[in-house]
VMD Tcl script that draws the C-alpha trace (Angstrom):
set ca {
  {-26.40 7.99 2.19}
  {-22.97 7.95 0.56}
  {-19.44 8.16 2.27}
  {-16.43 9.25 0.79}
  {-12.66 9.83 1.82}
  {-9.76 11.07 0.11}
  {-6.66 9.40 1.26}
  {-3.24 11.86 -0.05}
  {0.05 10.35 -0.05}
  {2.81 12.22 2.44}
  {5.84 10.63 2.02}
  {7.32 6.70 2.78}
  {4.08 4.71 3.55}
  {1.68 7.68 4.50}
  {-0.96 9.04 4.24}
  {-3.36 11.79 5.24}
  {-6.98 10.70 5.12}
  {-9.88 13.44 5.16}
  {-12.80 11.89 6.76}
  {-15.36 14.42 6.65}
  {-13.27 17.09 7.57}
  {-11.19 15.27 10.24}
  {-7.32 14.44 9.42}
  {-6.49 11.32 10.28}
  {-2.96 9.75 9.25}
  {-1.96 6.45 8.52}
  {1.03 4.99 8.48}
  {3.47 1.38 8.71}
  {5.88 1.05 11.23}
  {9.52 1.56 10.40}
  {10.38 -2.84 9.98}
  {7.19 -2.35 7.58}
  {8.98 0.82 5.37}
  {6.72 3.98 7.19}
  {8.21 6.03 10.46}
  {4.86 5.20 12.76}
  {4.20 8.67 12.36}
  {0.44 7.51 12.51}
  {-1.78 3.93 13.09}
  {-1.85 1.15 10.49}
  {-4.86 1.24 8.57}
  {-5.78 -2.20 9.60}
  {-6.36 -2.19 13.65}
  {-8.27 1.39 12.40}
  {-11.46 -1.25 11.63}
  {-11.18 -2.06 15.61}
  {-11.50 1.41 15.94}
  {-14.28 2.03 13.59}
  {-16.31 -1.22 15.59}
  {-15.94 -0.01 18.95}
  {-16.79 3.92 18.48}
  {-20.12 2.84 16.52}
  {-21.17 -0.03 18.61}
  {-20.43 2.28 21.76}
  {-22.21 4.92 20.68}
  {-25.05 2.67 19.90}
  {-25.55 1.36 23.53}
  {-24.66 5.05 25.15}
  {-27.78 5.88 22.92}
  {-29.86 3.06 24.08}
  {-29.08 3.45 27.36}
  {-29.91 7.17 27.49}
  {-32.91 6.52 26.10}
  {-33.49 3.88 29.42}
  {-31.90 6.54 31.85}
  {-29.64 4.45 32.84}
  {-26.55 5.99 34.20}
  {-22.82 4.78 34.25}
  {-19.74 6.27 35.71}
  {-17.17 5.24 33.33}
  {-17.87 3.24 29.52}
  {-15.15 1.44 27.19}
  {-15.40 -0.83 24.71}
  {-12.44 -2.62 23.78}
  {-11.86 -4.57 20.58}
  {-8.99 -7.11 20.52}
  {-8.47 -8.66 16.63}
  {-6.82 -11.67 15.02}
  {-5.43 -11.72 12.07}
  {-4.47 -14.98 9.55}
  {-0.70 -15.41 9.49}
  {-0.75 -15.71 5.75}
  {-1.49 -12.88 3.32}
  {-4.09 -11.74 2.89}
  {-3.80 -10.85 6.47}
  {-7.65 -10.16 7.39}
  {-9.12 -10.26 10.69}
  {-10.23 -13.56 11.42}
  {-12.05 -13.40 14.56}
  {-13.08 -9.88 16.87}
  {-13.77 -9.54 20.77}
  {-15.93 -6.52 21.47}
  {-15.70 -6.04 25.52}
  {-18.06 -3.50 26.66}
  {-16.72 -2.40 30.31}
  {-19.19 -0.12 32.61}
  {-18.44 1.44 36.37}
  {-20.67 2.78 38.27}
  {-23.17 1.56 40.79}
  {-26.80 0.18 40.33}
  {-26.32 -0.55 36.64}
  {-29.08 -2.98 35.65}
  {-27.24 -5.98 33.94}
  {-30.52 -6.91 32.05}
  {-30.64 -4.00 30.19}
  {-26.61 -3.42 29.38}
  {-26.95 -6.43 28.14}
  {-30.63 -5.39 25.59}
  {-28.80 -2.58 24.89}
  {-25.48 -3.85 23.50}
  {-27.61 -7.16 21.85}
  {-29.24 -4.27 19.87}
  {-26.15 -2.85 18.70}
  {-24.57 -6.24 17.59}
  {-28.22 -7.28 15.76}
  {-29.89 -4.13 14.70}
  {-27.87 -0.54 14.75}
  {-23.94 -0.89 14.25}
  {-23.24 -0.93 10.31}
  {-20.03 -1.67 11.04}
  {-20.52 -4.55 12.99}
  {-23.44 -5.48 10.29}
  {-20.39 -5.65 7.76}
  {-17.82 -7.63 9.64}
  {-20.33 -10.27 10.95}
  {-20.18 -11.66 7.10}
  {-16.63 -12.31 7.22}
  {-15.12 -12.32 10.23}
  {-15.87 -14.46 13.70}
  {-17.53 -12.30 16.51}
  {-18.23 -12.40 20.27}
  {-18.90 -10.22 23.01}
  {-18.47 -9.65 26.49}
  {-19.89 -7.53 29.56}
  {-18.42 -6.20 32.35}
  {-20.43 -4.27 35.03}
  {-18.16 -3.21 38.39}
  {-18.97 -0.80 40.78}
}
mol new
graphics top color blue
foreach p $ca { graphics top sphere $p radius 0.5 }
foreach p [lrange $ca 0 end-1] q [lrange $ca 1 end] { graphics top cylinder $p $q radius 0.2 }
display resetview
């Protein structure tokens, strides 16, 4: 399978990127010469983690009928202070609500994701530090 993107040049710093048929702009804040008129392309790789390692364990867990109220994953970056600025460690926190979730298998179901199924996480693990947390309330 092959991806591609074309990435077309507004104005200042942006930039309208086609990703399969979805717009999606970037831009730099104004101290950085853009008008924030859309995200920096950098924190958009925190964005790319968390949609394909949550879709991942929504799968899995579907697959175990296990139901959840509410699902977030939220993925907190740090960057070097010297350029290049690259991410230098990631914090994938997978958050679930609802009641009579079975910890054992959240927990299968996101080590999957991290070991076997997310590309994207596949890709940063060779470069960047990576943990993980789960959080079950009812």
């Amino acid at each position: 399978m092959k991806h591609s993107i074309n990435a077309e040049y507004k104005s200042g710093m942006a930039f309208d990127i086609d990703v399969m048929g979805h717009n999606v702009r970037v831009d730099a804040s104004p101290e950085h010469g853009g008008t924030g008129s859309g995200p920096s392309p950098k924190p958009l790789m925190l964005a790319a983690l968390a949609g394909c390692t949550g879709m991942d364990v929504v799968s899995m867990l579907d697959k175990m009928n296990i139901k959840f109220d509410e699902f977030s994953v939220k993925v907190d970056g740090e960057t070097a202070e010297e350029h290049p600025k690259k991410y230098l460690r990631m914090n994938a926190a997978y958050r679930f609500k609802g009641k009579n979730i079975p910890h054992d298998k959240v927990e299968y179901a996101v080590k999957l994701s991290i070991e076997k199924y997310c590309g994207v996480m596949a890709v940063y693990k060779e470069s960047v530090e990576m943990s993980h947390s789960i959080e079950i309330t009812e």
